[in-house]
DSSP file (Angstrom, degrees, kcal/mol; ACC not computed):
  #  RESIDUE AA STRUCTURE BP1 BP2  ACC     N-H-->O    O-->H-N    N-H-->O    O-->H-N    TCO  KAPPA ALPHA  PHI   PSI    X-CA   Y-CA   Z-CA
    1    1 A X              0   0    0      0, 0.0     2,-0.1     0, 0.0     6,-0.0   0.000 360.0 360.0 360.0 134.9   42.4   40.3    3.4
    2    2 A X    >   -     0   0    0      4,-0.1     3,-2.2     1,-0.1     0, 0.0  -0.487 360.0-111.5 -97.1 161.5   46.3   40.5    4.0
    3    3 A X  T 3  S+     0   0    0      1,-0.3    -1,-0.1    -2,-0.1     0, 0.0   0.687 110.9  57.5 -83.9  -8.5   47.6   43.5    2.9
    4    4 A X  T 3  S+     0   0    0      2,-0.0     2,-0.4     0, 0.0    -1,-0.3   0.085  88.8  91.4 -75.3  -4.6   49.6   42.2    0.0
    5    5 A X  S <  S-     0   0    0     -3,-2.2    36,-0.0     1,-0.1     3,-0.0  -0.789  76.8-111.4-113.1 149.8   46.6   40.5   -1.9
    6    6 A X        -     0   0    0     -2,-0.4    -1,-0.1     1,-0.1     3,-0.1  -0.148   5.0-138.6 -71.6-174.1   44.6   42.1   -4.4
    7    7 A X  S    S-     0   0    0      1,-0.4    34,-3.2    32,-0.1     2,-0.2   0.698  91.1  -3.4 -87.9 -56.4   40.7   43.3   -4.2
    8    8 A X  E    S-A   40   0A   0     32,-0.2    70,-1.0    43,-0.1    -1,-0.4  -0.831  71.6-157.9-160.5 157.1   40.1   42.1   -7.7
    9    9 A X  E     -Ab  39  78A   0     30,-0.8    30,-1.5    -2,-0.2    70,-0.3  -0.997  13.3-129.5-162.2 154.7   42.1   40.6  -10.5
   10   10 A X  E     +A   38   0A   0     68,-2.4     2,-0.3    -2,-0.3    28,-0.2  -0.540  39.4 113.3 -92.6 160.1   42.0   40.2  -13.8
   11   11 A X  E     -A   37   0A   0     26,-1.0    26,-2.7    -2,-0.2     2,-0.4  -0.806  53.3 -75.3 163.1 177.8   42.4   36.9  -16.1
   12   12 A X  E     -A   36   0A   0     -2,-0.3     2,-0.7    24,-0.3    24,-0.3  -0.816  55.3-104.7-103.2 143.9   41.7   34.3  -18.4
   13   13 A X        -     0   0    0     22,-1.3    21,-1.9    -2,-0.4    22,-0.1  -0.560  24.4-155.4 -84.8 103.9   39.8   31.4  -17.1
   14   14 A X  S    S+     0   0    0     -2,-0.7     2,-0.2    19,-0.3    -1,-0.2   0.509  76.8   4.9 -82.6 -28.4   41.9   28.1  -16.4
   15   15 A X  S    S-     0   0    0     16,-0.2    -2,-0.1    18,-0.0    19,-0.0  -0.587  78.4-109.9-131.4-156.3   39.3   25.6  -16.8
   16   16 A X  S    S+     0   0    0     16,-0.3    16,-0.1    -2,-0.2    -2,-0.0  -0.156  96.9  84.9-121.5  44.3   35.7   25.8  -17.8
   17   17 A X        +     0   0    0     13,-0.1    15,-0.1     2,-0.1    -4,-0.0   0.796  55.4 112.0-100.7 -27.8   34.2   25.1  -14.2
   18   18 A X        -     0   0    0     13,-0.2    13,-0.7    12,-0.1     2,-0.5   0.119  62.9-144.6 -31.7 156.9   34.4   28.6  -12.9
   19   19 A X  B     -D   30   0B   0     11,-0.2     2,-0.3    34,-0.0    11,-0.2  -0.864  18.8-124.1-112.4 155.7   30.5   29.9  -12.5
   20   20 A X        -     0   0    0      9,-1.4     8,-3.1    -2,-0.5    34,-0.3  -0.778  17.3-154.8-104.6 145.1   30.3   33.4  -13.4
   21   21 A X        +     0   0    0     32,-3.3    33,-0.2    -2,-0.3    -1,-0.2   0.872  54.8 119.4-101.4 -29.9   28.5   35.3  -10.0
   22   22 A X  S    S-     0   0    0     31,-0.5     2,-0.3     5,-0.1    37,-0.1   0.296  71.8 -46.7  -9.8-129.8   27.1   38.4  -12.2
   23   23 A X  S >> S-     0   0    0      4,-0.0     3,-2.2     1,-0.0     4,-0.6  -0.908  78.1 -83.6-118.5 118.6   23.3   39.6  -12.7
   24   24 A X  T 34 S+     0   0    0      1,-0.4     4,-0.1    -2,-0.3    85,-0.1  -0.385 110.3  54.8 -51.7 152.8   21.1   37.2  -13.4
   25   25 A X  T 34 S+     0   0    0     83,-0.1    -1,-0.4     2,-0.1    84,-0.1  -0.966 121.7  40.3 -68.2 -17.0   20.1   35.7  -16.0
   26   26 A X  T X4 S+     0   0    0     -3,-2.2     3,-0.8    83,-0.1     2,-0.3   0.413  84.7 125.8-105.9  -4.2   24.0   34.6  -16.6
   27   27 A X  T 3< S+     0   0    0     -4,-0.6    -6,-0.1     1,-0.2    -5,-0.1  -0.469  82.7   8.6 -65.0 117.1   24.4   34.0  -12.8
   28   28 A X  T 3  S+     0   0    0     -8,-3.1    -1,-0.2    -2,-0.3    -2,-0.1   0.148  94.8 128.9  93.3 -23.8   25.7   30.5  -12.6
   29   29 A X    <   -     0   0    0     -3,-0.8    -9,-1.4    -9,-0.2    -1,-0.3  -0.213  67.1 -97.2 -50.1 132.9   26.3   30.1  -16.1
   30   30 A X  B     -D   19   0B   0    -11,-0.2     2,-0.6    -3,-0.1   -11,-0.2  -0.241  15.5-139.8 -47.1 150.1   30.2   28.8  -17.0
   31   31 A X        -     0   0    0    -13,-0.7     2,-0.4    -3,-0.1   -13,-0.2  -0.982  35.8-131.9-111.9 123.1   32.9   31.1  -17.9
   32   32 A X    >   -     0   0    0     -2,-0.6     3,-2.2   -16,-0.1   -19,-0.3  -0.658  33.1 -77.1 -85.7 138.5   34.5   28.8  -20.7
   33   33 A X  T 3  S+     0   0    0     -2,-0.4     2,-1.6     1,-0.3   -19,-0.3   0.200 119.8  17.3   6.4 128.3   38.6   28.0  -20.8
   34   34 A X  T 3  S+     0   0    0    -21,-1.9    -1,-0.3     1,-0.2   -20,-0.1  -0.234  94.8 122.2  99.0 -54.3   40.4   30.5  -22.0
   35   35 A X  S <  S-     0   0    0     -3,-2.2   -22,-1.3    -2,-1.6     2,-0.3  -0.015  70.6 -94.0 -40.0 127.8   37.6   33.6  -21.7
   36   36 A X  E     -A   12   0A   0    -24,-0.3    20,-2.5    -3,-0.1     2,-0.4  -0.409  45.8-161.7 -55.7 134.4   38.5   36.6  -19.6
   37   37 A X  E     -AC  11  55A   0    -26,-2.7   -26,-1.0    -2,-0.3     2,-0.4  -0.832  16.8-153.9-112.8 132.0   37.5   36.8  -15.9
   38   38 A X  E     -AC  10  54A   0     16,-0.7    16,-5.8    -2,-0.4     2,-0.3  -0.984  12.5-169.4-105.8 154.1   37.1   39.1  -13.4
   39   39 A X  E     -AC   9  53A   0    -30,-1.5   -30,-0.8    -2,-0.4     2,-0.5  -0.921   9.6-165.6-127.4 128.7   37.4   38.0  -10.0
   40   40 A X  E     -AC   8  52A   0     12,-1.4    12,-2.7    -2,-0.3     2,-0.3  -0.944  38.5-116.0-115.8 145.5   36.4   40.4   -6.6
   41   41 A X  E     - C   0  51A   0    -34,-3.2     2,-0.4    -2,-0.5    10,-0.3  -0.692  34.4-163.2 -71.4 140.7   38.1   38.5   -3.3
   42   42 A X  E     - C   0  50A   0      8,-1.2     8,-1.7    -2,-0.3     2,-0.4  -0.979   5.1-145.3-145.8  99.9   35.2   37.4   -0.9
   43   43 A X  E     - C   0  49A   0     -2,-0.4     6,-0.2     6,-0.2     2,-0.1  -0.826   8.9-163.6 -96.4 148.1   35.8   36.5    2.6
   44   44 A X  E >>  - C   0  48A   0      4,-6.5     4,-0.7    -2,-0.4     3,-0.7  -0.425  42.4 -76.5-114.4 166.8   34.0   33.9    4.4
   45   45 A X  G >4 S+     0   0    0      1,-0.2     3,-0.7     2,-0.2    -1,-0.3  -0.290 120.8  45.8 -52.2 157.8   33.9   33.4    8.4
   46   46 A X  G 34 S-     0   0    0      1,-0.3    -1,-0.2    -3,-0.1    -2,-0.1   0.881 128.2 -87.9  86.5  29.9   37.4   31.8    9.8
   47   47 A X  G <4 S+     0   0    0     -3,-0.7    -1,-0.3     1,-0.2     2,-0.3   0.835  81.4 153.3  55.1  34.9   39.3   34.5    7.4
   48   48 A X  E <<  -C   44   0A   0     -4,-0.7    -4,-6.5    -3,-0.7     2,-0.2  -0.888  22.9-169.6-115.0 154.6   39.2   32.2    4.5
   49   49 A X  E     +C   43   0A   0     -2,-0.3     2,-0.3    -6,-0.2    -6,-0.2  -0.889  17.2 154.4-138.7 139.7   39.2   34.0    0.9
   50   50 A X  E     -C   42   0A   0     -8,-1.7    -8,-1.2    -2,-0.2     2,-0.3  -0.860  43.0 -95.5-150.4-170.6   38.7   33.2   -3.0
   51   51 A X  E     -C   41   0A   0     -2,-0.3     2,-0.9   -10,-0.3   -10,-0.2  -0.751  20.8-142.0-116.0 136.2   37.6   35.0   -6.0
   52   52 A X  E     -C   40   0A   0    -12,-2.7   -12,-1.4    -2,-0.3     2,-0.1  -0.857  26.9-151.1-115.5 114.1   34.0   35.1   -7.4
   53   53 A X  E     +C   39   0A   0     -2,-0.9   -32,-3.3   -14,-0.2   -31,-0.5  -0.282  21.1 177.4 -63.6 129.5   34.5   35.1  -10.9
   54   54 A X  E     -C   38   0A   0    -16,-5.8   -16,-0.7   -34,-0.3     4,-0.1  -0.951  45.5 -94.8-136.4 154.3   31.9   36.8  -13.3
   55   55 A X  E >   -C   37   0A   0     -2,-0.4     3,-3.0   -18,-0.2   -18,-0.2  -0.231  41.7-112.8 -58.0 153.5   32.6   36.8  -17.2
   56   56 A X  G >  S+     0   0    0    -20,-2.5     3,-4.5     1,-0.2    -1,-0.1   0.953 117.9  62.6 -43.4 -60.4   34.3   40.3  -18.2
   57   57 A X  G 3  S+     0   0    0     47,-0.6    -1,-0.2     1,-0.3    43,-0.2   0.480  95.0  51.7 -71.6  17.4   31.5   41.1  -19.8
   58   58 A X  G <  S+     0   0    0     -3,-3.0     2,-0.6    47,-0.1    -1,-0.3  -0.122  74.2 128.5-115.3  24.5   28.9   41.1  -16.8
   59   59 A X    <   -     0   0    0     -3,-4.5    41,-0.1    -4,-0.2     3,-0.0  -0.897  59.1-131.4 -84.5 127.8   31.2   43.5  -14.8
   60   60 A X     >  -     0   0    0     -2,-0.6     4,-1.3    39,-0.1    -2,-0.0  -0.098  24.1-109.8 -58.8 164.7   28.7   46.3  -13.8
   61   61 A X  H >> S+     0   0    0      2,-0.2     4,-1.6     3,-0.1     3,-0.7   0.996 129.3  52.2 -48.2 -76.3   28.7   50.5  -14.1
   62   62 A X  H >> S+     0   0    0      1,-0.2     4,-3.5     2,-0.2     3,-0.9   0.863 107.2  59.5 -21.6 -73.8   29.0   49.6   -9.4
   63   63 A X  H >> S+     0   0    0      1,-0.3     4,-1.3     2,-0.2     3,-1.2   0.749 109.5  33.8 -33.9 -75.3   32.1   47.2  -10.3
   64   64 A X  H <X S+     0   0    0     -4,-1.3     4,-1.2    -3,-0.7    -1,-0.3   0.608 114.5  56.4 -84.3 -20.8   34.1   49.3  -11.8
   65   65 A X  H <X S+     0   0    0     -4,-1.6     4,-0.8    -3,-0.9    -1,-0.3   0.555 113.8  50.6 -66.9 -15.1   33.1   52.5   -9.6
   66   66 A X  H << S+     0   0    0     -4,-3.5    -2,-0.3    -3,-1.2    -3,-0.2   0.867 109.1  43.2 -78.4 -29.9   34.1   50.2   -7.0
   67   67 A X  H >X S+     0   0    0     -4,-1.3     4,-3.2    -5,-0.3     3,-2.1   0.844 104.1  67.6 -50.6 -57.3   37.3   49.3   -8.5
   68   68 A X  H 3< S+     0   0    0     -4,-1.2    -3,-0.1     1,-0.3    -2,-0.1   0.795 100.1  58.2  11.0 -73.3   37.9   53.2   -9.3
   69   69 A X  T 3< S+     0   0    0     -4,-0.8    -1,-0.3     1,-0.2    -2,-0.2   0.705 109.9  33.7 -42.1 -36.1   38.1   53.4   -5.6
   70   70 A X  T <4 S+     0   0    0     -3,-2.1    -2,-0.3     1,-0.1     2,-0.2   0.687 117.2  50.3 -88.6 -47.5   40.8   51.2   -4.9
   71   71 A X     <  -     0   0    0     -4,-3.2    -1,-0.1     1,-0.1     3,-0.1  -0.676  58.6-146.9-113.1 152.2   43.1   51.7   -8.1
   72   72 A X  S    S+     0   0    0     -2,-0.2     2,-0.3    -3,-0.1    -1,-0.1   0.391  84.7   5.1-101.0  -0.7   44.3   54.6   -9.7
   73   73 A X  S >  S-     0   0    0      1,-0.1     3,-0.8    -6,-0.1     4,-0.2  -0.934  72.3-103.9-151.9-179.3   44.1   52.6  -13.2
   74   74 A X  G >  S+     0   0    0     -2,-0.3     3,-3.0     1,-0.2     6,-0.2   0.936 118.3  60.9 -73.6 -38.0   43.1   49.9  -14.8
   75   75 A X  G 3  S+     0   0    0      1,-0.4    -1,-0.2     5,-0.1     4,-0.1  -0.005  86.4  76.6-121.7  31.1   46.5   48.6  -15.0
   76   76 A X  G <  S+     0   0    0     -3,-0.8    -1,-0.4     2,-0.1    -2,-0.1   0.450  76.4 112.6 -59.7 -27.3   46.8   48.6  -10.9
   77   77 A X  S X  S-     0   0    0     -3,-3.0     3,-1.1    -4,-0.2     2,-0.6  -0.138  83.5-114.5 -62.2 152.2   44.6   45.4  -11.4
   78   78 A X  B 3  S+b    9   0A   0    -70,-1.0   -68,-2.4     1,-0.2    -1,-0.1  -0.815  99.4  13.5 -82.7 132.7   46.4   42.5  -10.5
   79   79 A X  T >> S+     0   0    0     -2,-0.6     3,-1.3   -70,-0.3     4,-0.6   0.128  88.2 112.1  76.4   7.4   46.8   40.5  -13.7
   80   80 A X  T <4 S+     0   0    0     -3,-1.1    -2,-0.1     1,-0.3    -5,-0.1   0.520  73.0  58.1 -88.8  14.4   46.0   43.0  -16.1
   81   81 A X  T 34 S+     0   0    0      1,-0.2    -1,-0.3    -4,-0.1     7,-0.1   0.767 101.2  59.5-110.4 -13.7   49.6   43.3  -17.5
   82   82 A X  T <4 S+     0   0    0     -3,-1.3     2,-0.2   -72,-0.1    -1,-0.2   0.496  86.8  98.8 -78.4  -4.3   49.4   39.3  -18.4
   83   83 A X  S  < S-     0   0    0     -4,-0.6     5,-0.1     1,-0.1     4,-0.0  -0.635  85.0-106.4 -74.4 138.5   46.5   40.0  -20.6
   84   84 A X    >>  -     0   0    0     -2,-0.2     3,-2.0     1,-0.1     4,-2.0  -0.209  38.9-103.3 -60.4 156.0   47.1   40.3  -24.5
   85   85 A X  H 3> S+     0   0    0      1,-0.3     4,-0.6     2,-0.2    -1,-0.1   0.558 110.7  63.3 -63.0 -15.2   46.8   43.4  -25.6
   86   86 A X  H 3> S+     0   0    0      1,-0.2     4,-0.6     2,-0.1    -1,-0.3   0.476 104.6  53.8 -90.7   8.2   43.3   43.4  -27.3
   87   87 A X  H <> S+     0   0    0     -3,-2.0     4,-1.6     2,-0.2    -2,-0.2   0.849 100.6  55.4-109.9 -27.3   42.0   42.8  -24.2
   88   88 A X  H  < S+     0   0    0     -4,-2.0     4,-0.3     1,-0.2    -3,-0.1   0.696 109.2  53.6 -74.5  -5.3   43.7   45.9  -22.0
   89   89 A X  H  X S+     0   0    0     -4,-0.6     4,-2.5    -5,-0.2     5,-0.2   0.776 103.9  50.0 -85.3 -15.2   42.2   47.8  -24.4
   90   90 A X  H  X S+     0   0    0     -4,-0.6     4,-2.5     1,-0.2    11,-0.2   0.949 118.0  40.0 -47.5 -54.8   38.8   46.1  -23.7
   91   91 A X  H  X S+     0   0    0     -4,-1.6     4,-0.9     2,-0.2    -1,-0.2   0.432 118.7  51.7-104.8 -15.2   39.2   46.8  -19.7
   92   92 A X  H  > S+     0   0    0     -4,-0.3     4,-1.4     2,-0.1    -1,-0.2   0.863 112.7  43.7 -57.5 -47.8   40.7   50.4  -20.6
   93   93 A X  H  X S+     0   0    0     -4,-2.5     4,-2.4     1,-0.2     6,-0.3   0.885 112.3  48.0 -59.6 -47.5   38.0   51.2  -22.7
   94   94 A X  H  X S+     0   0    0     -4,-2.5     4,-1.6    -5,-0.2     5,-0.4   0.940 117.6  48.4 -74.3 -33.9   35.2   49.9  -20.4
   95   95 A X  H  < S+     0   0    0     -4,-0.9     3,-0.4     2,-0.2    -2,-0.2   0.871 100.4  61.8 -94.4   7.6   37.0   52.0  -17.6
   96   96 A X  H  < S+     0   0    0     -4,-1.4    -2,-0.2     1,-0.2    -1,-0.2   0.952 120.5  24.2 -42.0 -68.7   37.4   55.0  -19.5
   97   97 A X  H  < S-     0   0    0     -4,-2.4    -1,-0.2     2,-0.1    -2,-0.2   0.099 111.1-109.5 -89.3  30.4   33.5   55.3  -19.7
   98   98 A X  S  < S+     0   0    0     -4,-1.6     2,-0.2    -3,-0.4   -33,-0.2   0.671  84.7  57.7  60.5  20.5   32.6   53.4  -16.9
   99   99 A X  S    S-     0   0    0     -5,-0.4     2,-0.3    -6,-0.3    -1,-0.2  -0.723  81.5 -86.6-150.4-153.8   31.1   50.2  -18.5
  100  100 A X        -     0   0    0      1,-0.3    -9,-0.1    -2,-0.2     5,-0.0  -0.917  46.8 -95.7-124.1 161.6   31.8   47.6  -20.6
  101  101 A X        -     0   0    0     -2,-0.3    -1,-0.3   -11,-0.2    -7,-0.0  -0.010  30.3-134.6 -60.3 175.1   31.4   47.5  -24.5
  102  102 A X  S >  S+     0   0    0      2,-0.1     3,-3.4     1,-0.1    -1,-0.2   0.856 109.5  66.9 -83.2 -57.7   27.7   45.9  -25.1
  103  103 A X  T 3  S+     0   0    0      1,-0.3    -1,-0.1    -3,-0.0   -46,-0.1   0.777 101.2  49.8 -32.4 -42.5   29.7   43.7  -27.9
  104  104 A X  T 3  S+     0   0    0    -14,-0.1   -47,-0.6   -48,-0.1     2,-0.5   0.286  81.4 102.1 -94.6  29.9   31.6   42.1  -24.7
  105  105 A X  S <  S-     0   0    0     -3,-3.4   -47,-0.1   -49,-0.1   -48,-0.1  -0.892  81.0-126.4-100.8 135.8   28.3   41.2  -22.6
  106  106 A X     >  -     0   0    0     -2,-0.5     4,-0.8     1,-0.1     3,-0.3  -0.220  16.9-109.5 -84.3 174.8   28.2   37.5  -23.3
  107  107 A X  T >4 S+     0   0    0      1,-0.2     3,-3.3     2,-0.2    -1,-0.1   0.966 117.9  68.7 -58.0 -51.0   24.8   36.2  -24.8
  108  108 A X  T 34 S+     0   0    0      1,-0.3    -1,-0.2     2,-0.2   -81,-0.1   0.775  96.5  61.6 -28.1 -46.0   24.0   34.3  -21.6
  109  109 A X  T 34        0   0    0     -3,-0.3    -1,-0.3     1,-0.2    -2,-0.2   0.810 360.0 360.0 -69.3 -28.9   23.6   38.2  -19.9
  110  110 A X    <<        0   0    0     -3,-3.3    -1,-0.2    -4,-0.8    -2,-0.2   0.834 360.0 360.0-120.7 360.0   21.1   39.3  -21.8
């Protein structure tokens, strides 16, 4: 990872092809157009790098103590400042207590 690219990023979902990598069951499932994303950077041999998307609401307690690590807020994430506003309170809120609301765990998760 060059030193100028993020960890992780925040964002709304540009098509509806993404697969969400989360916890099964909802592993592989779509993230539909338009939904909010988070994305952790993944490098493969040969330095090449992409995002594995999982729907906001299948970011884990780990995820976001891993995030926690890197950034000194949520609103270090890269994209979080292009999100509308009911949704930085979503990704404040979940890292204020270290999760995410239940309301935002899609059906598919549980």
């Amino acid at each position: 990872m060059s030193e100028n690219q993020a960890a992780y990023r925040l964002e709304y979902a540009l098509s509806g092809r993404s697969k969400c990598k989360g916890r099964k069951p909802c592993n592989g499932t779509e993230i539909p157009k338009g939904h909010l994303r988070f994305g952790s950077l993944v490098t493969i041999p040969d330095d090449k790098t992409f995002f594995a998307w999982r729907h906001w609401g299948c970011v884990t307690a780990k995820v976001i103590s891993n995030v926690k690590q890197i950034y000194d807020a949520p609103s270090d994430i890269a994209g979080f400042e292009a999100l509308r506003e009911e949704d930085k309170t979503r990704v404040i809120n979940a890292w204020a207590v270290d999760q995410v609301a239940h309301e935002d765990v899609p059906d598919t998760a549980r």
